[in-house]
C-alpha positions in Angstrom: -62.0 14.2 19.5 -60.0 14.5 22.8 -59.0 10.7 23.0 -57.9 11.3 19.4 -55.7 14.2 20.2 -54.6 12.5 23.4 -53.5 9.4 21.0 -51.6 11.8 19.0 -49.5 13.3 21.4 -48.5 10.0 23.0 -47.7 9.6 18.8 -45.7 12.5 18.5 -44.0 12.0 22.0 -43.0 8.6 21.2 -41.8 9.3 18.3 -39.5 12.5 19.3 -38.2 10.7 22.3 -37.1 7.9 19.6 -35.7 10.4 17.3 -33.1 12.2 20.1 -32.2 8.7 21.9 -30.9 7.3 18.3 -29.3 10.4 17.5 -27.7 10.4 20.4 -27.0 6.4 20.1 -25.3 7.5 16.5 -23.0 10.7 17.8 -21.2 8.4 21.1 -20.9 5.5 18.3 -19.7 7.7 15.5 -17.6 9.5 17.8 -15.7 6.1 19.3 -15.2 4.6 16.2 -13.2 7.6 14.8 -11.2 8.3 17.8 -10.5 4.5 17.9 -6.5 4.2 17.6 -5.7 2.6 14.1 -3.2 0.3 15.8 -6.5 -1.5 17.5 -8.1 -2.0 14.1 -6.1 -5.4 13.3 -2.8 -5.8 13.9 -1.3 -3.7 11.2 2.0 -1.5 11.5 1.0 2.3 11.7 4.3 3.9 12.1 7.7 3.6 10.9 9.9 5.7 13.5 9.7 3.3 16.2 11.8 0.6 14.3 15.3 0.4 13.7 16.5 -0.8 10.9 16.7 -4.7 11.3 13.0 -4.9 12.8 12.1 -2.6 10.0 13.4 -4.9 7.9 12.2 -8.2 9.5 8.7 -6.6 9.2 8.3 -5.6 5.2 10.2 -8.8 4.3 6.7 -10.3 5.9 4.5 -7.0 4.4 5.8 -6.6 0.8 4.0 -8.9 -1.7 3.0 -9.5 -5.0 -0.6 -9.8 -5.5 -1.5 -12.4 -9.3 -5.0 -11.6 -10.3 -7.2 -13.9 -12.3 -7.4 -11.2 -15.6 -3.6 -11.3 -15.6 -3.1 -7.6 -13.3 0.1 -8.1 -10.9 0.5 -5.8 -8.1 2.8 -4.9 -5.0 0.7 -4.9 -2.2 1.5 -4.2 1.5 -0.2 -6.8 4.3 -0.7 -5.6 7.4 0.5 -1.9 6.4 -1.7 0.5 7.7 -2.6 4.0 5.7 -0.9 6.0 8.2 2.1 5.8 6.9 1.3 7.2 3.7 0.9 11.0 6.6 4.7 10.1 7.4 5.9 9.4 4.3 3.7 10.4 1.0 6.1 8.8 -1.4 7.3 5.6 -1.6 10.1 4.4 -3.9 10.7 0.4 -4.6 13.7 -1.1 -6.5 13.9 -4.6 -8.3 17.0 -6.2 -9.8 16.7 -8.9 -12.3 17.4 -12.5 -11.0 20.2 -14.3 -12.6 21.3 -11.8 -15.6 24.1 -9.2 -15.8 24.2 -6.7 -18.4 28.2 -5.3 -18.3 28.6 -6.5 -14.9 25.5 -5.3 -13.3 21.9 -6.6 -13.3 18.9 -4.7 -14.9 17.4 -3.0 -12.4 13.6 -1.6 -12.2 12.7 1.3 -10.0 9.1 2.3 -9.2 8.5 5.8 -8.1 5.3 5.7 -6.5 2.6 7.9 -4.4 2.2 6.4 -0.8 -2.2 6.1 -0.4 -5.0 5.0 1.3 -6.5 1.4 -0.3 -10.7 1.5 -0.5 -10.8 0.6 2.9 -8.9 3.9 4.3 -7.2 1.4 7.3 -4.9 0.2 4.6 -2.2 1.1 2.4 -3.2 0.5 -1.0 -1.2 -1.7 -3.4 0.8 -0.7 -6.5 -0.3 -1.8 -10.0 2.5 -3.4 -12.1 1.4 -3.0 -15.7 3.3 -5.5 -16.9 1.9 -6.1 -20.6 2.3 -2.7 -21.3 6.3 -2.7 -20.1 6.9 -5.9 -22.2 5.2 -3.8 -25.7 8.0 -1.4 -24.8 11.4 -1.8 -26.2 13.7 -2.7 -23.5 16.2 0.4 -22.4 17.4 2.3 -20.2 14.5 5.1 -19.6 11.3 5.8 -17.5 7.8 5.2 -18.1 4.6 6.1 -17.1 1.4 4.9 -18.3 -1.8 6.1 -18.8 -3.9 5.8 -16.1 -1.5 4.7 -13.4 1.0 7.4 -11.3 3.7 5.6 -10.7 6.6 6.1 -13.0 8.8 2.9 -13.7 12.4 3.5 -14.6 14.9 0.6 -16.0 18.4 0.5 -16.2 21.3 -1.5 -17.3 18.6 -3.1 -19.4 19.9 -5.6 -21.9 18.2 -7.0 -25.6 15.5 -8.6 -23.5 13.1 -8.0 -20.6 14.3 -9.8 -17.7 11.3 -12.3 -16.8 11.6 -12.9 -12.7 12.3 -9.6 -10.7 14.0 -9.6 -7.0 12.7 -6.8 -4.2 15.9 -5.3 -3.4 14.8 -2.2 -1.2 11.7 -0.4 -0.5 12.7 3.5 0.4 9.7 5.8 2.0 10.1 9.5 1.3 8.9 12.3 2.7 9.0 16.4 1.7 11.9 16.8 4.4 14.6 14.5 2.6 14.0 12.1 5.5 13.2 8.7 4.6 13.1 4.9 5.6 14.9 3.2 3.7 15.0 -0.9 3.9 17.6 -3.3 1.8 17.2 -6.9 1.2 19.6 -9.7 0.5 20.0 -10.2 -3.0 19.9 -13.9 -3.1 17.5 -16.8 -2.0 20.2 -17.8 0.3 20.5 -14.8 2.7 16.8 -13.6 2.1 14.5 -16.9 3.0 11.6 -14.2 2.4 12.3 -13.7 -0.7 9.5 -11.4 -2.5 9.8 -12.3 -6.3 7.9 -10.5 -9.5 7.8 -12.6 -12.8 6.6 -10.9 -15.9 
């Protein structure tokens, strides 16, 4: 009886002194990995203040892109963009003009109001969903839309009898609640912008 309770103490003691050293193992790793700077996880741009407006520029010509899925789903999605942005600036407003028409002297224009928001993985900013078969059932005017399911409201102007088919990123604008913002504009043709982001319908 006394080796047996002897055998169960070392037992329990073993056990215990496993129990605290893990737990503690856990609260130091837990607690480095969310004090961790996000700039250290990849090399992603956190903040917008520290760039003027040519690096600023330089940078989301690189960033912004348009993301084709297999089942047809386009998206604008930011590479390299990290989610802390979206604390600077919670909204985020992008602007396309139609490539090669003119509707009175201007060209169509589509601007997407959108929230600025963490993607599954919380390091990232998460992409924008185009819902492009649902803007071509649509008859093409001047108006916004939004669509079920989706946030982002879509507003078109100098629209003509048609849809435009190939979209040009003509300026991405980040907004926050104090009217400050970052606002970036692109060439408008292939020739000025060599990094050219392009949408086709």
């Amino acid at each position: 009886m006394e080796k047996f309770v002897h055998k169960f103490k070392s037992v329990f003691l073993f056990a215990l002194t496993f129990s605290l050293g893990f737990s503690l193992f856990y609260g130091y790793f837990n607690e480095q990995f969310s004090e961790r700077d996000p700039a250290a996880l990849g090399n992603k741009v956190h903040q917008l203040k520290n760039f003027d407006p040519e690096q600023l520029k330089e940078e989301l010509s690189q960033k912004v892109r348009i993301q084709n899925l297999p089942d047809g789903k386009k998206y604008i999605r930011f590479t390299s963009l990290s989610s802390n942005v979206c604390r600077q600036y919670p909204k985020v407003q992008i602007q396309f003009a139609a490539d090669g028409i003119s509707v009175a002297g201007e060209a169509p224009t589509m601007t997407i109001e959108a929230d600025c928001l963490p993607a599954q993985d919380p390091v990232e900013m998460a992409s924008i969903e185009i819902p492009v078969e649902r803007i071509l059932k649509q008859k093409p005017a001047n108006a916004s839309y939004k669509f079920d399911g989706l946030t982002s409201t879509f507003t078109f102007t100098s629209s003509g009898d048609e849809w435009p088919r190939t979209w040009i990123l003509r300026s991405v604008i980040f907004k926050n609640q104090n009217g400050n913002s970052k606002i970036v504009a692109f060439e408008k043709t292939v020739t000025e912008n060599k990094n050219l982001t392009v949408l086709e319908f």
